[in-house]
N, CA and C atoms as an extended XYZ file, in Angstrom:
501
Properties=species:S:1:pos:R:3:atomname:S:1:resname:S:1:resid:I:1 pbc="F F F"
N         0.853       -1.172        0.000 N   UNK     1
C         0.000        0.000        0.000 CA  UNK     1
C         0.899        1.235        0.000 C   UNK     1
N         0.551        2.048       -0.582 N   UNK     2
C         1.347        3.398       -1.196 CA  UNK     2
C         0.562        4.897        0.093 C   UNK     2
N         1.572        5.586        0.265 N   UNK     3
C         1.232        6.624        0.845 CA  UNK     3
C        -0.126        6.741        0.833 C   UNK     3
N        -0.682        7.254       -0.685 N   UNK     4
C        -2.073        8.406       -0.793 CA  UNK     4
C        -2.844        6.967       -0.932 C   UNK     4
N        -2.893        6.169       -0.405 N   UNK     5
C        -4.047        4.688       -0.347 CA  UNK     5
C        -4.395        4.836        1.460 C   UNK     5
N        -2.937        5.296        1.863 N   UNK     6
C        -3.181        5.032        3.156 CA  UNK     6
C        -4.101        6.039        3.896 C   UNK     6
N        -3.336        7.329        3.080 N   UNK     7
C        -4.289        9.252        3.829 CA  UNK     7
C        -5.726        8.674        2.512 C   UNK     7
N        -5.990        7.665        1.826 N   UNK     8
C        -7.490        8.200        1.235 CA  UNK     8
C        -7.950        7.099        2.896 C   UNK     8
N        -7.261        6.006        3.215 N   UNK     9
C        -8.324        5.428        3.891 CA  UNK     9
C        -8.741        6.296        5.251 C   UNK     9
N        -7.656        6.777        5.578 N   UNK    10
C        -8.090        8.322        6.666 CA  UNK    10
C        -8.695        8.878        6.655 C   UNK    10
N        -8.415        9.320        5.804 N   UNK    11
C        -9.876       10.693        4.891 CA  UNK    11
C       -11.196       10.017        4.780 C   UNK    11
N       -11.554        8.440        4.627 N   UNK    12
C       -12.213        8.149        4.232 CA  UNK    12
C       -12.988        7.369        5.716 C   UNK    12
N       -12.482        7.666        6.659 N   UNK    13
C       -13.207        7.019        7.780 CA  UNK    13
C       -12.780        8.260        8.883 C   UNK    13
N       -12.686        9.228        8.864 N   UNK    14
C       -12.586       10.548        9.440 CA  UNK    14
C       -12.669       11.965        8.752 C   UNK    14
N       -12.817       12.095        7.760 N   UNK    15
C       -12.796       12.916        6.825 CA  UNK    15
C       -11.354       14.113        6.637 C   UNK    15
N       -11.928       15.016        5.343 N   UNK    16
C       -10.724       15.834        5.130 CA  UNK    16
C        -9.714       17.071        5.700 C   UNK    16
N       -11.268       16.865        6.899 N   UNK    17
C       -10.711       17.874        8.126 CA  UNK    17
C       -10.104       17.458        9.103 C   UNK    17
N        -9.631       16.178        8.981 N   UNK    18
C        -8.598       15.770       10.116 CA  UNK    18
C        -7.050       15.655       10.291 C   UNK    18
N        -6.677       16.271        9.302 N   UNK    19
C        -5.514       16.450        8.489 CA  UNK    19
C        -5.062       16.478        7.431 C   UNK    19
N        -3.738       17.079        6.712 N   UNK    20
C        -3.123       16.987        5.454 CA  UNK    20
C        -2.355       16.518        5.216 C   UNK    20
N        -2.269       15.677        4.103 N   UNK    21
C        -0.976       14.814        3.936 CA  UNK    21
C         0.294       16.005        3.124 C   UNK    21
N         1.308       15.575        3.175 N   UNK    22
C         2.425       16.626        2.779 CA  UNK    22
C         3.470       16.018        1.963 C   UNK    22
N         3.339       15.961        0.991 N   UNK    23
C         4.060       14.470       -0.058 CA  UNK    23
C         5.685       15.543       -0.370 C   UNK    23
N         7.291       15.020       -0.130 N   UNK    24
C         8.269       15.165       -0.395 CA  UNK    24
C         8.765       15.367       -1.916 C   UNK    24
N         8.891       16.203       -2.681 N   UNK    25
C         8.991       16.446       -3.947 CA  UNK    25
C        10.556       15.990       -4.132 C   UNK    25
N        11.145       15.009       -3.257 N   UNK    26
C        12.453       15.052       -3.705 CA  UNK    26
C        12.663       13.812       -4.745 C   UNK    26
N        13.669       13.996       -5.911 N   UNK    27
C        13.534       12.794       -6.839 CA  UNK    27
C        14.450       11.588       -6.079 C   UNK    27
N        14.936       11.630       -4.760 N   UNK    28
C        15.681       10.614       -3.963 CA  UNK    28
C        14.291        9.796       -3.393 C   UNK    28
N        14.156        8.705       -3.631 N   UNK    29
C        12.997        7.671       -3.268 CA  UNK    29
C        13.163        7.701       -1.890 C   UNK    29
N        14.240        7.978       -0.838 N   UNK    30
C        14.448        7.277        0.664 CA  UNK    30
C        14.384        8.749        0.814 C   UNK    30
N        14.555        9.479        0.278 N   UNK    31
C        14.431       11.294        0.630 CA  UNK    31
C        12.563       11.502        0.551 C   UNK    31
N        12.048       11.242       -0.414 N   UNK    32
C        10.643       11.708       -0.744 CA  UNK    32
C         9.532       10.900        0.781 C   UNK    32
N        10.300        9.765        0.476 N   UNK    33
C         9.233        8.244        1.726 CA  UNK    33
C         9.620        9.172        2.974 C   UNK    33
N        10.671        9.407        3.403 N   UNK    34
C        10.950        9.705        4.799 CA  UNK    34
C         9.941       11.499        4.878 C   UNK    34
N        10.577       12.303        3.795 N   UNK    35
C        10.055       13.786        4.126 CA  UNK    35
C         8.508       13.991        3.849 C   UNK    35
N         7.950       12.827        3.652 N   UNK    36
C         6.348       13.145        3.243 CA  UNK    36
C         6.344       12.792        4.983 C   UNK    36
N         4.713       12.942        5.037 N   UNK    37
C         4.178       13.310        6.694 CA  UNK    37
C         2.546       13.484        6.407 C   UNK    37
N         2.195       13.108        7.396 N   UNK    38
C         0.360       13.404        7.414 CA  UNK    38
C         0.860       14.165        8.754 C   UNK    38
N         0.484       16.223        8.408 N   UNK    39
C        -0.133       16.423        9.551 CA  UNK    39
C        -1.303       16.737       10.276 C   UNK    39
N        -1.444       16.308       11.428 N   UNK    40
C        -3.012       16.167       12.042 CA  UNK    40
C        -3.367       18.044       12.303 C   UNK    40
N        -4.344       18.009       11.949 N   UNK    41
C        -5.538       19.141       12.328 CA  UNK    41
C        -5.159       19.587       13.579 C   UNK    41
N        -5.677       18.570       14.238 N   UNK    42
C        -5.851       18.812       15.699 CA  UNK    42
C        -5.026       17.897       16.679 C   UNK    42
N        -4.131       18.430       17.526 N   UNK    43
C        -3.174       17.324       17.885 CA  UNK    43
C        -3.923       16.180       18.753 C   UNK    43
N        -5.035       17.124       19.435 N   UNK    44
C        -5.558       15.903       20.337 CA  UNK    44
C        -5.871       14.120       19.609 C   UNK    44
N        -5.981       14.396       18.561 N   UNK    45
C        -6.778       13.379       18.214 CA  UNK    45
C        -6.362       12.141       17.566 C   UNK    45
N        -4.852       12.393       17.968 N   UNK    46
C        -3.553       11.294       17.467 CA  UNK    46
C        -3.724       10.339       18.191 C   UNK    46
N        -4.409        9.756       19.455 N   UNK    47
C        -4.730        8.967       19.928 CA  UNK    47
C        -5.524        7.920       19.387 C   UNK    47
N        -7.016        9.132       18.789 N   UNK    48
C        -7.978        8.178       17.968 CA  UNK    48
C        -7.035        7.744       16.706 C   UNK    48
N        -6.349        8.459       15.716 N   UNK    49
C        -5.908        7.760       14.750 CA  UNK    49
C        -5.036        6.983       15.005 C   UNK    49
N        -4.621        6.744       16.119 N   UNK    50
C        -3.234        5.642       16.174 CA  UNK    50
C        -3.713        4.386       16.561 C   UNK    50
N        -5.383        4.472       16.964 N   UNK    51
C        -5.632        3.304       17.119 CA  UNK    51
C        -6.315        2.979       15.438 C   UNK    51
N        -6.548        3.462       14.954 N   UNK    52
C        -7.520        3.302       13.670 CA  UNK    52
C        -6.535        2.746       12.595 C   UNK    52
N        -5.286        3.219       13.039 N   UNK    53
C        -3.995        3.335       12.288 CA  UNK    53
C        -3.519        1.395       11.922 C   UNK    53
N        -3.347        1.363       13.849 N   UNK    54
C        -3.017       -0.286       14.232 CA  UNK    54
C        -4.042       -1.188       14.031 C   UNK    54
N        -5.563       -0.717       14.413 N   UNK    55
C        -6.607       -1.634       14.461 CA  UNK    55
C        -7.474       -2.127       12.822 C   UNK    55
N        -7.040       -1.048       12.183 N   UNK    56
C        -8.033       -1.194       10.669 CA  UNK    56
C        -6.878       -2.407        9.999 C   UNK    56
N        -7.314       -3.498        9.528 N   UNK    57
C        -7.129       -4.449        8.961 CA  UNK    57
C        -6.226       -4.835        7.810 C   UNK    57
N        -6.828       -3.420        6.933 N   UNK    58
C        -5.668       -3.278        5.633 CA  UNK    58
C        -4.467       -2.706        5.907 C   UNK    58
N        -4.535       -1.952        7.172 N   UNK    59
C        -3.215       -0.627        7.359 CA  UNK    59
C        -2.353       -1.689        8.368 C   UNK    59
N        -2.763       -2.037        9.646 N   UNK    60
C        -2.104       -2.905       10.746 CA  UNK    60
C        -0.953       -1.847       11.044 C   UNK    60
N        -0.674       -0.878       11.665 N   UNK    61
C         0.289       -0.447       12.086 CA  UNK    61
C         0.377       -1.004       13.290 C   UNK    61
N         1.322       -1.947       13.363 N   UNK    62
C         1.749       -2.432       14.437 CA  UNK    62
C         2.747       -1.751       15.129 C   UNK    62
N         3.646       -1.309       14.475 N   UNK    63
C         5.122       -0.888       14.676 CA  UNK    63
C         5.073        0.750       15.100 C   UNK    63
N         5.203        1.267       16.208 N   UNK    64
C         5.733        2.482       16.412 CA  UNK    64
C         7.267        2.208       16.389 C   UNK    64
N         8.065        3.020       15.318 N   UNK    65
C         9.370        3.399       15.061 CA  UNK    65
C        10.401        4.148       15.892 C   UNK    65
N         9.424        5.372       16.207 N   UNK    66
C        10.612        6.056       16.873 CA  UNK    66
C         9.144        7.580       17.168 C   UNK    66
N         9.158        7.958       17.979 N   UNK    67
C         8.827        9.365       18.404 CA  UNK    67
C        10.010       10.459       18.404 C   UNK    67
N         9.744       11.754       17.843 N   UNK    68
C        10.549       12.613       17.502 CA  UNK    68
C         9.998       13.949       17.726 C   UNK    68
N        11.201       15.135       18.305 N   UNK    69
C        10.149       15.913       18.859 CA  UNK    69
C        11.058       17.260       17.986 C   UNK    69
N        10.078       18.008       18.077 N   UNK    70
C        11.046       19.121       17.284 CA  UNK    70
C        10.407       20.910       17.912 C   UNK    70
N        11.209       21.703       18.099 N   UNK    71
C        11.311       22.819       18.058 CA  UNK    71
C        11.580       23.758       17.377 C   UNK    71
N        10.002       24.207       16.728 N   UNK    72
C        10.029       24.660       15.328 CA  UNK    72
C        10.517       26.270       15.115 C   UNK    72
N        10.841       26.913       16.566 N   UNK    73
C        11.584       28.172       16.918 CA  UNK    73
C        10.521       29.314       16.329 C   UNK    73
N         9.430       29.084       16.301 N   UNK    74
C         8.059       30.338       15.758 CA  UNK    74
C         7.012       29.808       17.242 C   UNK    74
N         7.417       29.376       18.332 N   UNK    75
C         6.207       29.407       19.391 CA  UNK    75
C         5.736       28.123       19.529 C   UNK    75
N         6.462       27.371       18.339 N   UNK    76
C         5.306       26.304       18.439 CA  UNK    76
C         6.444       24.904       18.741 C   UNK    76
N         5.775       23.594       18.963 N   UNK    77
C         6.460       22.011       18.752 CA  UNK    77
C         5.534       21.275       18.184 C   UNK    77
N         6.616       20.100       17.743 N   UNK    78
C         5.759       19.348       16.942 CA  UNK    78
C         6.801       18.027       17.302 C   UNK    78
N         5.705       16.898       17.383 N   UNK    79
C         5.805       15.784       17.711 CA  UNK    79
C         5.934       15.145       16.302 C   UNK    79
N         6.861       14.005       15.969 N   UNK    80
C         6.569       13.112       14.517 CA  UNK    80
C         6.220       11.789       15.240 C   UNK    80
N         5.315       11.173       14.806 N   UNK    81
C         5.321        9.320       14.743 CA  UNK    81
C         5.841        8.755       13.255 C   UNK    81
N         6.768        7.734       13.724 N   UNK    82
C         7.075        7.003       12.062 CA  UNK    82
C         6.209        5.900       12.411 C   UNK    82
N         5.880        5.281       11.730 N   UNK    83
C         4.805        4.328       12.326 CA  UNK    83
C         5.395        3.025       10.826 C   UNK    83
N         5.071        1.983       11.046 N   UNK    84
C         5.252        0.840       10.136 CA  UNK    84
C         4.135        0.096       10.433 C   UNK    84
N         4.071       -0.842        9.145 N   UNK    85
C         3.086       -2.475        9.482 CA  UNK    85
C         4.229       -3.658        9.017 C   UNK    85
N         4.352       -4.167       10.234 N   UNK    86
C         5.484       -5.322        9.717 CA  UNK    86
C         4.719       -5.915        8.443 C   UNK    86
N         3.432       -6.392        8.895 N   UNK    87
C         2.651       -7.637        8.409 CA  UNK    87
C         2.963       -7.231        6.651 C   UNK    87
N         2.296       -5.852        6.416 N   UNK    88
C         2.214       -5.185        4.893 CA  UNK    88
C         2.958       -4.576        4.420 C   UNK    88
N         3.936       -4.114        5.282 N   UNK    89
C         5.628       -3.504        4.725 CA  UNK    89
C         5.344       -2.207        4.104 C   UNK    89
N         4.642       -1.507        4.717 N   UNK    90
C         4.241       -0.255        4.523 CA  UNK    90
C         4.720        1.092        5.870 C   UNK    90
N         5.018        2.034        5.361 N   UNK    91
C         5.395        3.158        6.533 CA  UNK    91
C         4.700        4.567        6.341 C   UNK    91
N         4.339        5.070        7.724 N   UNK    92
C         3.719        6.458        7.843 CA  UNK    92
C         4.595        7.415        8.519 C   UNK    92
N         4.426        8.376        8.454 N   UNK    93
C         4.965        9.229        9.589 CA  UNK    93
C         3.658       10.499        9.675 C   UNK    93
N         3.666       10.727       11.335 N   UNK    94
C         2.117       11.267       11.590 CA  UNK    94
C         2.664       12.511       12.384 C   UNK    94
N         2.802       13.733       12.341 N   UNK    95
C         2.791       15.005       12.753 CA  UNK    95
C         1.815       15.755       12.949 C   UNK    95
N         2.532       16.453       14.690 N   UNK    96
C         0.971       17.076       15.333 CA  UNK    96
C         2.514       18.241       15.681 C   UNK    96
N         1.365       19.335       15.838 N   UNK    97
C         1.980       20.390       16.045 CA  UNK    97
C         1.494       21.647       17.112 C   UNK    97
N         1.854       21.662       17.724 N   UNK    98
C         0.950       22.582       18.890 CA  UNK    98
C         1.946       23.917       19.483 C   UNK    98
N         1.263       24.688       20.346 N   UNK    99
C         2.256       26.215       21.059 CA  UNK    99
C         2.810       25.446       22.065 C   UNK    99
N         4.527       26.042       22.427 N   UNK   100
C         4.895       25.821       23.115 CA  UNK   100
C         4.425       25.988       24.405 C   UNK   100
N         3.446       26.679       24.737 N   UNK   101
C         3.097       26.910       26.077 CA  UNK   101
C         2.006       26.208       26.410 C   UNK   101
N         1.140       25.374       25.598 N   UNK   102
C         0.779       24.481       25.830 CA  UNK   102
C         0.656       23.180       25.324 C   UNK   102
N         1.533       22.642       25.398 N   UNK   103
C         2.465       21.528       24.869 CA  UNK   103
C         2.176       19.837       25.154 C   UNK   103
N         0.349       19.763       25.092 N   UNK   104
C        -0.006       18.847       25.709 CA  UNK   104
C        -1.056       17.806       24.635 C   UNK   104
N        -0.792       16.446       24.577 N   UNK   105
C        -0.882       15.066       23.832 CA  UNK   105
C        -1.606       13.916       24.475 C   UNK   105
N        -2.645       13.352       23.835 N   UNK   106
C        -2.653       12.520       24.475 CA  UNK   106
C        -1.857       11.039       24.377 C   UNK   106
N        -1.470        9.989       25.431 N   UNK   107
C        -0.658        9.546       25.308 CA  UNK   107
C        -0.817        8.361       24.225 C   UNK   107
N         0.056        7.528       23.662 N   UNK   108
C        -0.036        6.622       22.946 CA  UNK   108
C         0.377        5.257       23.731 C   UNK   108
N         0.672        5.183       24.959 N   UNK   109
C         0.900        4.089       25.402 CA  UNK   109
C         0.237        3.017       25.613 C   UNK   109
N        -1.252        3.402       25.322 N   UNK   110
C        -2.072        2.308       25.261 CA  UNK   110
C        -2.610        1.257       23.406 C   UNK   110
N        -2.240        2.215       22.639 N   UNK   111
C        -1.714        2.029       21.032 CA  UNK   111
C        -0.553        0.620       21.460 C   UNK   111
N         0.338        1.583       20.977 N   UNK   112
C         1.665        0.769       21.345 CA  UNK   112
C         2.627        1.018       23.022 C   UNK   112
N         3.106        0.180       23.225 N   UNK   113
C         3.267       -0.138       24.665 CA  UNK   113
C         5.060        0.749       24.730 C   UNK   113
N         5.759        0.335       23.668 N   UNK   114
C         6.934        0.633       23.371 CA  UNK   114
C         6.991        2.485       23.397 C   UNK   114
N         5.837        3.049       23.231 N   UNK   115
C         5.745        4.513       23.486 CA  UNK   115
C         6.392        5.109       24.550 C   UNK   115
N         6.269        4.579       25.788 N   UNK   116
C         5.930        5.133       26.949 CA  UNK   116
C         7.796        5.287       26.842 C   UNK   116
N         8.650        5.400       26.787 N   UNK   117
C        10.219        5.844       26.955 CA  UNK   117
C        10.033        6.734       25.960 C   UNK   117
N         9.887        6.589       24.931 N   UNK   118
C         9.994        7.894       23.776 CA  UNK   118
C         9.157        8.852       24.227 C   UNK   118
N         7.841        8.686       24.599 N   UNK   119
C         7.458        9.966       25.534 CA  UNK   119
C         8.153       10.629       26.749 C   UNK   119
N         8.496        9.432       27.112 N   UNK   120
C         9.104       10.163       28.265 CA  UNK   120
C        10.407       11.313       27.966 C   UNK   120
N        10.971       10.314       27.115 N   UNK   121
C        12.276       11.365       26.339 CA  UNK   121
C        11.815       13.031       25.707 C   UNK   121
N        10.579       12.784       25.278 N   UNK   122
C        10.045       14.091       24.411 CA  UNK   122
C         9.576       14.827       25.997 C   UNK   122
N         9.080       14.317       26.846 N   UNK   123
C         9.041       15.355       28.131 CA  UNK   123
C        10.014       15.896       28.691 C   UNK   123
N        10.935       15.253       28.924 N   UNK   124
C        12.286       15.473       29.601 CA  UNK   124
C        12.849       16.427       29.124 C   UNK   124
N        13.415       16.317       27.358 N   UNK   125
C        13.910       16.947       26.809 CA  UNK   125
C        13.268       18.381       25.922 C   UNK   125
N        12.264       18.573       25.953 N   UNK   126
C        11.269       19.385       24.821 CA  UNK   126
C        10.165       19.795       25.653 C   UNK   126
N         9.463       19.398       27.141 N   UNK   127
C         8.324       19.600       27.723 CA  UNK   127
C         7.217       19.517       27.065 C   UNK   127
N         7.142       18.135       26.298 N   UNK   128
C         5.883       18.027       25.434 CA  UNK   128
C         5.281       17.044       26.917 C   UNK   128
N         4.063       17.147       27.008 N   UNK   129
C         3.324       16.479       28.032 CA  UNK   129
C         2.117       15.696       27.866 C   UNK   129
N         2.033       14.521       28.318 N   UNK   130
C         1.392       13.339       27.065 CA  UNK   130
C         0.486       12.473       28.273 C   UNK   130
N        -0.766       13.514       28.429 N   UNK   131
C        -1.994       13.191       29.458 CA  UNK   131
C        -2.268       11.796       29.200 C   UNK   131
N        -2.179       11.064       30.036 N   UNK   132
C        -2.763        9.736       30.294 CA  UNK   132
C        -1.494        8.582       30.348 C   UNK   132
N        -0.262        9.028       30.227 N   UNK   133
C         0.823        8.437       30.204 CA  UNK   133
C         0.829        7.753       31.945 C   UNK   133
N         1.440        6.571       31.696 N   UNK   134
C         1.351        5.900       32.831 CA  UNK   134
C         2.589        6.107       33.793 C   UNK   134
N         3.723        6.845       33.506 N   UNK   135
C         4.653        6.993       34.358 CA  UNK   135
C         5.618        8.405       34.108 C   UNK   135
N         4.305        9.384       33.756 N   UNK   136
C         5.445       10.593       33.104 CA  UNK   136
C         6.275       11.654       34.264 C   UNK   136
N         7.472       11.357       33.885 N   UNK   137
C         8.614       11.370       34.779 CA  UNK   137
C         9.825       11.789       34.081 C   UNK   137
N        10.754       12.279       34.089 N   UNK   138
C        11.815       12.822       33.541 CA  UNK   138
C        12.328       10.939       33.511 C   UNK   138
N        13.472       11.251       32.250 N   UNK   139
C        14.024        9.710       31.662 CA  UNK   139
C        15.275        9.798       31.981 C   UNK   139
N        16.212       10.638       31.752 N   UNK   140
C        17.168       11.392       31.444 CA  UNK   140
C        17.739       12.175       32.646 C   UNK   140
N        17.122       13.330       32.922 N   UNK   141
C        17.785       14.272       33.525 CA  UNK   141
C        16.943       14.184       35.528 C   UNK   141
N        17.747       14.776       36.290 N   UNK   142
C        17.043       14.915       37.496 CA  UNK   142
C        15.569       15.742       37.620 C   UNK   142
N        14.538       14.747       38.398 N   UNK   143
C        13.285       15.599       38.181 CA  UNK   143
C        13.116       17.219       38.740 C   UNK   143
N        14.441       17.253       39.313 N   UNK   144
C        14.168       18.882       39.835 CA  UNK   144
C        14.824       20.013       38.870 C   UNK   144
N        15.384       19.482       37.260 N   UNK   145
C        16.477       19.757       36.708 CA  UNK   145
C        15.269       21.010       35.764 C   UNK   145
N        15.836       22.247       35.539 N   UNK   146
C        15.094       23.507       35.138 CA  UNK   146
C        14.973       23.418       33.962 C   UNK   146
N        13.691       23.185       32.986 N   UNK   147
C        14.122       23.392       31.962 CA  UNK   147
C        13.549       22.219       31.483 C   UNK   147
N        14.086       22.274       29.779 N   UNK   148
C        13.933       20.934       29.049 CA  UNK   148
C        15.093       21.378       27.860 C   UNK   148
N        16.487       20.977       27.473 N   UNK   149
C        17.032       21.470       27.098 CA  UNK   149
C        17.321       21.419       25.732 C   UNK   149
N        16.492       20.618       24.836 N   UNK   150
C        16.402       20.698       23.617 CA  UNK   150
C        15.575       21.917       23.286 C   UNK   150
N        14.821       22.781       23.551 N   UNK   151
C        14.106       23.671       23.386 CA  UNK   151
C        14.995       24.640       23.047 C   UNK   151
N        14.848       25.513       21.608 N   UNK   152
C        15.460       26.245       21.464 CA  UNK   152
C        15.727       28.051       22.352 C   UNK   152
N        15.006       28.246       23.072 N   UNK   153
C        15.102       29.095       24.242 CA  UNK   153
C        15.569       28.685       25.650 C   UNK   153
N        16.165       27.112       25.898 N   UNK   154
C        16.409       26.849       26.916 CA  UNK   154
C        17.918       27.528       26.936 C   UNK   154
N        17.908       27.875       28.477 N   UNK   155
C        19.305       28.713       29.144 CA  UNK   155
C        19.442       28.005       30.011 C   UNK   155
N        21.079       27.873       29.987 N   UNK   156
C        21.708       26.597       30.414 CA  UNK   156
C        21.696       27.372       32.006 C   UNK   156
N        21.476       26.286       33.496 N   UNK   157
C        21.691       27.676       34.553 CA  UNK   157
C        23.053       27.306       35.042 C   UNK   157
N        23.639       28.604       35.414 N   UNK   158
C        24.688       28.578       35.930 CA  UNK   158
C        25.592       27.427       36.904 C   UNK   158
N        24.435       26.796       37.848 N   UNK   159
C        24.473       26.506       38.493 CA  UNK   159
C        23.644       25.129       38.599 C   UNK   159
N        24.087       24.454       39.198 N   UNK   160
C        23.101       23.215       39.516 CA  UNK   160
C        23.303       22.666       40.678 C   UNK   160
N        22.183       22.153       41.972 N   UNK   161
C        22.807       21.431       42.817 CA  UNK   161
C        24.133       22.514       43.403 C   UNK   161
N        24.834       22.810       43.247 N   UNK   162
C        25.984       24.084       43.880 CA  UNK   162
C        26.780       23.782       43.075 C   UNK   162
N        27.021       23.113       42.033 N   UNK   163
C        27.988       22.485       41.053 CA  UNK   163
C        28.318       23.675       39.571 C   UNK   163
N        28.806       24.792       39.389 N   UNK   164
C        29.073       25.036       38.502 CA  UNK   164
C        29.135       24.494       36.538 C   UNK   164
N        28.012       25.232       36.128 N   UNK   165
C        27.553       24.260       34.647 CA  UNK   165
C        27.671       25.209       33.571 C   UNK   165
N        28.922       25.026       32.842 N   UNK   166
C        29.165       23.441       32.898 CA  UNK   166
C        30.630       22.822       33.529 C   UNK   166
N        30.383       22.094       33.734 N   UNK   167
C        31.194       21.221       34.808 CA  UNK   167
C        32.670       21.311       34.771 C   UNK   167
């Protein structure tokens, strides 16, 4: 199954207001597959499609790939899912995009189980915050640690603990 088979069956059991697909004009085949993206409308609602995604029959996304978080430096973040179906050897990637100041998802850990560290990583590092997550907790850094430091406005503090930073 080809990209625009996969966004018609989307479109076609949620309609055209639930997102846009964004097809890669590059003539590199592993350049065009990777830079295309469906992004969602509305971020909340990556939950419902990630189950519609895994559960609909022809698609089977079994496979969450990798969660990826980005700081788009205009106010806003945006989360990527690469998503696969072992079974049909097919790949998505699903982008939600929201304001940094309120930077909140619902979680996918009940989709796929393998989520719950890659969220955690996108909290830690980016302060994306992913309601219904079963253990959201810094992964990485100390929970009292200021900040999230992939964020392109994060300032490193002087200080940590009484420890001079950087070290």
């Amino acid at each position: 199954m080809i990209p625009s088979d996969i966004v018609a069956a989307i479109h076609s059991s949620f309609g055209n207001a639930f997102g846009t697909w964004h097809e890669s004009n590059s003539e590199n085949a592993y350049q065009r597959r990777v830079g295309s993206y469906f992004e969602l409308a509305e971020p909340s609602t990556i939950r419902d499609l990630a189950f519609f995604l895994r559960d609909e029959r022809a698609l089977f996304f079994d496979s969450l790939l990798l969660i990826s978080s980005v700081d788009n430096g205009n106010g806003t973040l945006s989360i990527v899912y690469h998503l696969e179906s072992t079974k049909h050897a097919h790949q998505i990637t699903l982008k939600a995009t929201m304001p940094t100041d309120n930077a909140h998802l619902p979680s996918a850990t009940d989709v796929w189980l393998h989520a719950n560290w890659q969220e955690r990583e996108a909290w830690d590092m980016m302060g994306i915050h992913f309601d219904g997550h079963p253990d959201h907790r810094r992964i990485l850094l100390d929970d009292d640690y200021p900040g999230h430091p992939l964020r392109k406005d994060f300032k490193e503090p002087d200080f940590y603990h009484g420890m001079k930073v950087p070290y």
